[in-house]
Backbone and ligand atoms as CSV (ligand in chain L), in Angstrom:
chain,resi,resn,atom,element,x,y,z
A,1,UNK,N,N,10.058,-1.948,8.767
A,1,UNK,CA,C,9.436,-2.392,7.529
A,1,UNK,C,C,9.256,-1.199,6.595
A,2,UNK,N,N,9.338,-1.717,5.619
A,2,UNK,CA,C,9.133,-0.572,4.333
A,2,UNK,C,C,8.328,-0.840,3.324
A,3,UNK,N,N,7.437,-0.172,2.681
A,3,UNK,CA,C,6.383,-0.487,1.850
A,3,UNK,C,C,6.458,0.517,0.673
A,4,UNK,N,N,6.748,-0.019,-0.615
A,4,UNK,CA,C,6.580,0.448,-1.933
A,4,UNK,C,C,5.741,-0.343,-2.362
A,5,UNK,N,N,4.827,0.743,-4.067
A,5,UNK,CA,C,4.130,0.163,-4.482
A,5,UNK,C,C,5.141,0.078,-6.347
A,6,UNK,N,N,4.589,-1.067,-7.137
A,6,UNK,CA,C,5.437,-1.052,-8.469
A,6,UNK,C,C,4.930,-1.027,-9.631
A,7,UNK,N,N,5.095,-1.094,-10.914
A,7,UNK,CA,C,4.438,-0.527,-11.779
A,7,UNK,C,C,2.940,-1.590,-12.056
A,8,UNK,N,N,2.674,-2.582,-11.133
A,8,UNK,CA,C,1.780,-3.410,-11.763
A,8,UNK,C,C,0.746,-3.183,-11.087
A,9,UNK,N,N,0.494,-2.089,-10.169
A,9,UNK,CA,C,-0.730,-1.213,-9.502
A,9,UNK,C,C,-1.996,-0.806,-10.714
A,10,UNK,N,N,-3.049,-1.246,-10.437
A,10,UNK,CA,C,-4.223,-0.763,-11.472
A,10,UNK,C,C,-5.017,-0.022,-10.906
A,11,UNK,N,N,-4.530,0.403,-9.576
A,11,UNK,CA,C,-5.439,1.753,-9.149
A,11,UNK,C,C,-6.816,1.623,-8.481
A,12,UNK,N,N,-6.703,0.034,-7.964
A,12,UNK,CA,C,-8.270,-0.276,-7.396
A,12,UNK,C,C,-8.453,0.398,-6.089
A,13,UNK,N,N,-7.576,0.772,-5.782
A,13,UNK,CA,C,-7.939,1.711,-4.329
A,13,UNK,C,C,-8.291,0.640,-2.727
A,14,UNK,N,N,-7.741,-0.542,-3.002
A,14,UNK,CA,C,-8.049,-1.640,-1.819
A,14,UNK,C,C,-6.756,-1.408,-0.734
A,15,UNK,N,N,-5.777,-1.321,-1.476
A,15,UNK,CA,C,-4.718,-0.592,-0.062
A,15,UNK,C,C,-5.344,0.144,0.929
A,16,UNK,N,N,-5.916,1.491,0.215
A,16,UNK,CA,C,-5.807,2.807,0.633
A,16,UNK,C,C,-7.292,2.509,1.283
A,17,UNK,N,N,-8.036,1.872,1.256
A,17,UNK,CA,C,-9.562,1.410,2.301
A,17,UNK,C,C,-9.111,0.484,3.181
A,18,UNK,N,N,-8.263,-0.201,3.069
A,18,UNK,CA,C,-7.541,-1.400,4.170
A,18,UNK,C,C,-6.324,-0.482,4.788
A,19,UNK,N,N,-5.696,0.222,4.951
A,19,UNK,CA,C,-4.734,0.749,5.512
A,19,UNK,C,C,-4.279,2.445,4.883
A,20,UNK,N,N,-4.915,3.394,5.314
A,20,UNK,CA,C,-4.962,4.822,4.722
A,20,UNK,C,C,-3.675,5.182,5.207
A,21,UNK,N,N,-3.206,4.862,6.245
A,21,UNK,CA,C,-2.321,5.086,6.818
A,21,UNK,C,C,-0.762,5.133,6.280
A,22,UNK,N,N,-0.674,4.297,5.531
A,22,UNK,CA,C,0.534,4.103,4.695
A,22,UNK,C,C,0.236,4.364,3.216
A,23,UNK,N,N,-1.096,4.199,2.850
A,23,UNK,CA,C,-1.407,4.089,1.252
A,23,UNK,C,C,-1.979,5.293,0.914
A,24,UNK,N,N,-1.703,5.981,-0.536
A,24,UNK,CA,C,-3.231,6.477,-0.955
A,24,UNK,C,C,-2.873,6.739,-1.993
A,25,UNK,N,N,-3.785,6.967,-2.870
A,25,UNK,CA,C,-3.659,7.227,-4.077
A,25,UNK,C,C,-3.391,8.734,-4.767
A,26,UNK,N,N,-2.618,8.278,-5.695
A,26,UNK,CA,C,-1.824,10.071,-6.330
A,26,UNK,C,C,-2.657,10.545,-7.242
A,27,UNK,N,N,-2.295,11.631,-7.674
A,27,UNK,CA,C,-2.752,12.236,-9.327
A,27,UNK,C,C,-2.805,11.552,-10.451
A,28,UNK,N,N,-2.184,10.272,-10.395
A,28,UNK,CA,C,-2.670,9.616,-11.330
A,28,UNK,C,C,-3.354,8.346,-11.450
A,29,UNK,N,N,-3.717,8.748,-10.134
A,29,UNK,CA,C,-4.694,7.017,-9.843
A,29,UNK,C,C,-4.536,5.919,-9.159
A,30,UNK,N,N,-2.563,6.237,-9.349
A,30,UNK,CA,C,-1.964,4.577,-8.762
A,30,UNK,C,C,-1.385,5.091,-7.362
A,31,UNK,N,N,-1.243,3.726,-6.828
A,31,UNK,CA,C,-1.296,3.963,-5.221
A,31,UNK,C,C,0.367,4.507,-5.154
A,32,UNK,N,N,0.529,4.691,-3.677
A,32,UNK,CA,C,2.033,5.267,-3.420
A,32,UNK,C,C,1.632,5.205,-1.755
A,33,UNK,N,N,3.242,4.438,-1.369
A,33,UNK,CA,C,2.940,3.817,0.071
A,33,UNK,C,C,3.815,5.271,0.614
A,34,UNK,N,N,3.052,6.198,1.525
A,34,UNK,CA,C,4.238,7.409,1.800
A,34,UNK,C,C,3.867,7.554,3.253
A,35,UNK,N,N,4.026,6.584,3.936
A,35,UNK,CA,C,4.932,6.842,5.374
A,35,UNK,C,C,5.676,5.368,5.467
A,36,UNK,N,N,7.157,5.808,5.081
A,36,UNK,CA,C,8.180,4.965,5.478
A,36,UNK,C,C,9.053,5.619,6.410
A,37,UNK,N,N,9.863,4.241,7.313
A,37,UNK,CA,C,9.243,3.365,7.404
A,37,UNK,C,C,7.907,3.223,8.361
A,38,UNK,N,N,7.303,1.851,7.750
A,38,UNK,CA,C,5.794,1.803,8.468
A,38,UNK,C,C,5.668,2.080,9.737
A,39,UNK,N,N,5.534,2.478,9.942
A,39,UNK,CA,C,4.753,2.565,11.741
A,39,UNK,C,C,4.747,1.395,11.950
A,40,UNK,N,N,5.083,1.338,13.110
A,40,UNK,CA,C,4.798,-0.420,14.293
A,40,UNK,C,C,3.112,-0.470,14.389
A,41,UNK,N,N,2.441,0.295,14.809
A,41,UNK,CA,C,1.057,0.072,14.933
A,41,UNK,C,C,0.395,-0.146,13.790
A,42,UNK,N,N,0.815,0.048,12.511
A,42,UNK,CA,C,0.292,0.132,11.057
A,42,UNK,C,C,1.007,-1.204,10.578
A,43,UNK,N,N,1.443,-2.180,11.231
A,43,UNK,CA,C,2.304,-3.280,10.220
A,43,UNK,C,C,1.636,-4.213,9.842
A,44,UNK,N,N,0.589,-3.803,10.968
A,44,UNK,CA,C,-0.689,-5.523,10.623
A,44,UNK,C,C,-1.430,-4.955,9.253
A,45,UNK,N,N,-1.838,-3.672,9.480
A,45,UNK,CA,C,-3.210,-3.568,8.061
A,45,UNK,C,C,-1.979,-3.153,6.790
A,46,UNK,N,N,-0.956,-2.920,7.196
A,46,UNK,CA,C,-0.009,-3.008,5.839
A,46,UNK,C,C,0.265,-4.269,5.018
A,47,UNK,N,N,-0.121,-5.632,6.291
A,47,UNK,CA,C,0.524,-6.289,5.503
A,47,UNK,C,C,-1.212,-6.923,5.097
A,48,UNK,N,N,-2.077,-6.266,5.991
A,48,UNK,CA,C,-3.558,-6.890,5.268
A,48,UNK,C,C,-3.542,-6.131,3.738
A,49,UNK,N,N,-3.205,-5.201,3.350
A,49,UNK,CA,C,-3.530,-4.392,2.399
A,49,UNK,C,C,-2.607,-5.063,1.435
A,50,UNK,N,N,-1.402,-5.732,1.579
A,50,UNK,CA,C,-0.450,-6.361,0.789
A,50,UNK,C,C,-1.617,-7.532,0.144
A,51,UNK,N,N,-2.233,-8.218,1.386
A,51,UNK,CA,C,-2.964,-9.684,1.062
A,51,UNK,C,C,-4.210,-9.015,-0.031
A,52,UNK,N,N,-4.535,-7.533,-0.342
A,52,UNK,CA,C,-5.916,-7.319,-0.999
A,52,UNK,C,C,-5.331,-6.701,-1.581
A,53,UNK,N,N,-4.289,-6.683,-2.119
A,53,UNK,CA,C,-3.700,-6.657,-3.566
A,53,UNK,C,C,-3.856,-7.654,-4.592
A,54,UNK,N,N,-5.147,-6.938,-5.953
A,54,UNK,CA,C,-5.343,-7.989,-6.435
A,54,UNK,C,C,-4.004,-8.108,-7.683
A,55,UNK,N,N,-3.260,-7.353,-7.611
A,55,UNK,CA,C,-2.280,-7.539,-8.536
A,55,UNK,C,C,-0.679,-7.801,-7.061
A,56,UNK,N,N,0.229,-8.295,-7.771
A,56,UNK,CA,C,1.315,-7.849,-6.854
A,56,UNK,C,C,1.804,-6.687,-6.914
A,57,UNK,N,N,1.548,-5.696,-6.497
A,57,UNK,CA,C,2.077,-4.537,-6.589
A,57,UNK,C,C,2.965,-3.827,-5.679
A,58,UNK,N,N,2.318,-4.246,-4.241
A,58,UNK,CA,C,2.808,-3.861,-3.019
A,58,UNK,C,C,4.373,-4.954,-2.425
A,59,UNK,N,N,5.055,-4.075,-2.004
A,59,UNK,CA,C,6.423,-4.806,-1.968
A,59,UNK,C,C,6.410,-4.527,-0.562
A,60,UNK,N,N,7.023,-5.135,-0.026
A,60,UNK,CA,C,7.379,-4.761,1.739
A,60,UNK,C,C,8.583,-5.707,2.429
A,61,UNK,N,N,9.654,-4.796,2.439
A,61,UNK,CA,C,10.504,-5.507,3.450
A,61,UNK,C,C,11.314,-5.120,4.693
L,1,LIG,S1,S,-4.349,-2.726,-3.866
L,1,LIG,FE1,FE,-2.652,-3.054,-5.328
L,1,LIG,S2,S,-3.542,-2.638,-7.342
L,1,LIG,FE2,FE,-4.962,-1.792,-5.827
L,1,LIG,S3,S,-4.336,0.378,-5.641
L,1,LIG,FE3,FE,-3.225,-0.780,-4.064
L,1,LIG,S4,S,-1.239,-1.339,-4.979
L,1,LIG,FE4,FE,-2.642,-0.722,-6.639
């Protein structure tokens, strides 16, 4: 699995408290998914952190 984030991220920081592991936020606020691909043990709160995306931002396939 692979996890990008896209330009419709507003920077609420709910990834990166639901799954630090794959998410966190850059220098400019907006998230960036940087361990691809996901970890097997990280696929469940990746895809919880997808579901607490209040925008679609998070892509994963
Ligand atoms: S949960 Fe969605 S909107 Fe919020 S920081 Fe993450 S990608 Fe951006």
């Amino acid at each position: 699995m692979f996890a990008s984030v896209n330009s419709d991220c507003i920077g609420c920081g709910a990834c990166e408290a639901v799954c630090p592991q794959v998410f966190r936020m850059n220098s400019y606020e907006i998230a960036e998914a940087y361990t691809n691909p996901v970890p097997h043990d990280a696929e469940e709160s990746t895809k919880a952190a997808l579901k607490s995306c209040p925008t679609t931002a998070i892509i994963l396939e």
